[in-house]
N, C-alpha and C positions, 0 to 999 in steps of 0.2 A: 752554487747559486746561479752561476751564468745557465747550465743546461733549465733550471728553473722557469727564468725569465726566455728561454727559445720556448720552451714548453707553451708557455702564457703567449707568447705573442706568437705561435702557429694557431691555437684555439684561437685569437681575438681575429687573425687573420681568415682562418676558416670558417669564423662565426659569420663575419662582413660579408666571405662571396655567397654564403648560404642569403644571408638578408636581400643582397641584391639579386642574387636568383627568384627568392620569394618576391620581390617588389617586380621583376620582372614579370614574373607569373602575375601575378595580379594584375597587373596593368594590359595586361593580354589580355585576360579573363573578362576584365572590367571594359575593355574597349571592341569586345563579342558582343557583351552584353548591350551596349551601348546600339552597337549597328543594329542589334535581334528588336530591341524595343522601337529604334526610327523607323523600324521597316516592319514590324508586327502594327506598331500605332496609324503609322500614316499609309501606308498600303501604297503599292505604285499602280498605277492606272489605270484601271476599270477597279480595282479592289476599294471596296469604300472604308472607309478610317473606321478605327475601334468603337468610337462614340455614336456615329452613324449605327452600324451594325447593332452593338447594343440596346441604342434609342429601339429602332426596329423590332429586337427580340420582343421586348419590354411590348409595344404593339402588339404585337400578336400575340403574346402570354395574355394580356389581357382579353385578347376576343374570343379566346380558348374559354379563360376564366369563366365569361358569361355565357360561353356556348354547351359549358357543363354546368351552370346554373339553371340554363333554362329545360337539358335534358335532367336533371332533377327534378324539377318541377314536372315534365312531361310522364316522366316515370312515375312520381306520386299518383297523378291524374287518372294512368293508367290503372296503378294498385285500386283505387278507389271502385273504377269500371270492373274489373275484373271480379272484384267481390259481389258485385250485380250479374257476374254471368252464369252460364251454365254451366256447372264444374263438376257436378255429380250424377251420374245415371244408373240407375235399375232398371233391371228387364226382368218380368218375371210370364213363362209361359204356361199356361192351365189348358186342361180339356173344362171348357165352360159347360158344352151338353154331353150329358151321356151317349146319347143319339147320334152326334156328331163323331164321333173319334180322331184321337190324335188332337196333340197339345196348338189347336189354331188361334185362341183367342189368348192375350198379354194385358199386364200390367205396363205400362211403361213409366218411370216417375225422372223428374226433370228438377232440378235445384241447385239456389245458390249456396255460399260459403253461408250462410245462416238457415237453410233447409227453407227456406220460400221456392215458389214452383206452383209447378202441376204437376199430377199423377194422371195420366192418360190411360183408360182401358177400352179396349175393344172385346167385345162381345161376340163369334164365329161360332153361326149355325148353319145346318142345311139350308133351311130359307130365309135366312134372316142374317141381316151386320147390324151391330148396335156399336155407336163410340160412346163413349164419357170421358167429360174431365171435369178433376176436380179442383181449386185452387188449394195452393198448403202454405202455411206459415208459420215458421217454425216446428217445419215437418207433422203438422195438424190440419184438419181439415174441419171446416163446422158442417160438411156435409159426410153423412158416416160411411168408413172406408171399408172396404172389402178385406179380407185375411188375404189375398194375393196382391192388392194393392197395399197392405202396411209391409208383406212381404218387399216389394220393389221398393219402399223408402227406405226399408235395412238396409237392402243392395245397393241403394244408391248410395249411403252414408259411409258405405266400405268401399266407395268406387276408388279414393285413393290408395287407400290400405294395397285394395289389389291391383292397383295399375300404379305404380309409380311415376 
């Protein structure tokens, strides 16, 4: 029974220096932790305290926020122009005169993202330049188009297709 009771009171003894080892550890740990937050929070000397610097972020997050607000908006504005410009081109080159030789006179047609435009042709003879244009809308014209000129609005309608 006696080696028992040595049994029990070496564990009870052993368990107490493990506890106070553990409470030591911790009170280290906790008094680290302690120095790391006075000195993370209040900063020494030129370094400005946590709530300063925060307050700050918070500032400028915000002038960011509206400064990609307004490139939004600018970008939209942009989309909208861009569907007005000239996005599509055909060139189509013909021998206009027999007389003439070699392919001098073209179609050229010009359009937006909805086929409005002009189809441009010029005319190349010996004694003679003739331009035309005509307006299109909706890749139509109410003045009647030439078979080289509805050629150039094909071409132009594939200008993406073929130029990526």
């Amino acid at each position: 029974m006696l080696d028992n009771l040595q049994i029990w009171d070496s564990v009870a003894t052993f368990l107490a220096v493990a506890a106070i080892v553990a409470a030591v550890f911790v009170i280290w740990r906790l008094r680290k932790t302690i120095r790391f937050q006075k000195k993370f929070f209040s900063g020494p000397g030129n370094i400005p305290q946590l709530e300063e610097f925060l307050a700050d972020q918070e500032g400028r997050l915000g002038k960011l926020s509206e400064e990609v607000r307004q490139l939004a908006k600018a970008r939209k504005t942009l989309d909208q122009k861009q569907r007005l410009a000239i996005s599509h081109i055909g060139v189509v080159r013909f021998n206009s005169y027999a007389e003439a030789g070699g392919n001098n006179s073209f179609s050229l047609a010009l359009l937006d993202e909805r086929a409005n435009g002009v189809v441009i042709t010029s005319l190349y003879g010996r004694d003679t330049q003739r331009v035309y244009a005509k307006p299109l809308r909706a890749g139509e014209s109410k003045i009647p188009l030439t078979n080289e000129e509805k050629q150039a609005i094909l071409e132009s309608r594939n200008w993406e297709q073929a130029n990526p």
